[in-house]
C-alpha beads as a LAMMPS data file, in Angstrom:
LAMMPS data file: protein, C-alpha beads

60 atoms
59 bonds

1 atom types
1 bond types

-500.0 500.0 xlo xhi
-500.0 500.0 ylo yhi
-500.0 500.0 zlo zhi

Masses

1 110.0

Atoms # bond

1 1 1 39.421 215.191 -349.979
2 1 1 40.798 218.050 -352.449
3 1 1 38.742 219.190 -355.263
4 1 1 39.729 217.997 -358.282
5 1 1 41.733 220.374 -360.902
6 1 1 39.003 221.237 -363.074
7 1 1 36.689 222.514 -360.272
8 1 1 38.614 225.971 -360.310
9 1 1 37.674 226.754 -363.870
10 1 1 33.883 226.642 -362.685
11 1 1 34.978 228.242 -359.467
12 1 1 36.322 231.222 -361.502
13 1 1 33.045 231.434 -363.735
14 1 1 31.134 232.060 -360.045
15 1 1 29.849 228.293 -359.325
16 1 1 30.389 225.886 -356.302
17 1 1 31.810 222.458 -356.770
18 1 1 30.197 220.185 -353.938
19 1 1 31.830 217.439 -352.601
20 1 1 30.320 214.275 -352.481
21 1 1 29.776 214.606 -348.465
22 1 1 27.103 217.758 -348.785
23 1 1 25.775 216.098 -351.874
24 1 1 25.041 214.064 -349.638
25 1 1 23.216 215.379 -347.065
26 1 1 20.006 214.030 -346.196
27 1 1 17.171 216.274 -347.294
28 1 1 15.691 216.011 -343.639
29 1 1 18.831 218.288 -342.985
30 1 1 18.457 221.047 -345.748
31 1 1 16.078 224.012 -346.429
32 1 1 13.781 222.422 -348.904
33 1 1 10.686 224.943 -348.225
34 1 1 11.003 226.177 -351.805
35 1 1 10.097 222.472 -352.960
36 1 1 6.701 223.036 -354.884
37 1 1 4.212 220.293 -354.195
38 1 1 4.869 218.677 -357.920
39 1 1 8.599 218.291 -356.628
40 1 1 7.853 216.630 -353.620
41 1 1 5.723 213.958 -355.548
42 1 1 8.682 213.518 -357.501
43 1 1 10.993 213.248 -354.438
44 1 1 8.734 211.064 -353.075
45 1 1 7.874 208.802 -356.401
46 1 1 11.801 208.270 -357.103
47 1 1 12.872 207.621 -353.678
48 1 1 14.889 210.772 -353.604
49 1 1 16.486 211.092 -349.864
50 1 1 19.236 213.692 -350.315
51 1 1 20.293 217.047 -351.456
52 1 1 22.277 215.233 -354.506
53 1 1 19.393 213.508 -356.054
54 1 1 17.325 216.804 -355.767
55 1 1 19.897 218.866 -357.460
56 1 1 20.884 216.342 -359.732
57 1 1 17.165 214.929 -360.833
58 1 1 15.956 213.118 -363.536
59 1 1 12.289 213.247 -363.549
60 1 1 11.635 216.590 -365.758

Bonds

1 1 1 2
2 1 2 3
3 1 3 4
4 1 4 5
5 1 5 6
6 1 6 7
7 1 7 8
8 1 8 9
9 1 9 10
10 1 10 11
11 1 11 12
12 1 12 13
13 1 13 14
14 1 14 15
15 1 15 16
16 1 16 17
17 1 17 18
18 1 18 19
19 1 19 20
20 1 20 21
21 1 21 22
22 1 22 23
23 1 23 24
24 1 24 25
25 1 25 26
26 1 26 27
27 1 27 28
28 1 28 29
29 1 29 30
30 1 30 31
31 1 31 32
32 1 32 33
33 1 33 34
34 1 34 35
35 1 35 36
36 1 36 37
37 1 37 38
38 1 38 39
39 1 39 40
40 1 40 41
41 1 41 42
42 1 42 43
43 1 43 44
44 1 44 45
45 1 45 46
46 1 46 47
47 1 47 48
48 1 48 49
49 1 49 50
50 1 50 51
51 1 51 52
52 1 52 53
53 1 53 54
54 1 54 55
55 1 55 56
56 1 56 57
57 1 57 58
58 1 58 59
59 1 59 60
């Protein structure tokens, strides 16, 4: 799937659209060693199971 037309406005200001596919990713398959223990209650309290619902929490 193509990004949509406003993702090149934040690709120009230096961000990364993701795609719905790496968002996701299971967190079993990304780097998560820079989770601090508080975050992986959280993750573990709201179910969280993938690399969207880390980058995209709601629990601060």
């Amino acid at each position: 799937m193509a990004a949509p037309l406003w993702a090149q406005a934040f690709a120009d200001a230096g961000f990364t659209v993701m795609g719905g596919e790496l968002l996701a990713t299971p967190l079993a398959e990304t780097d998560t060693s820079t989770l601090t223990r508080a975050e992986w209650r959280n993750v573990r309290s709201y179910g969280v199971t993938t690399l969207g619902g880390i980058l995209f929490n709601a629990w601060d």
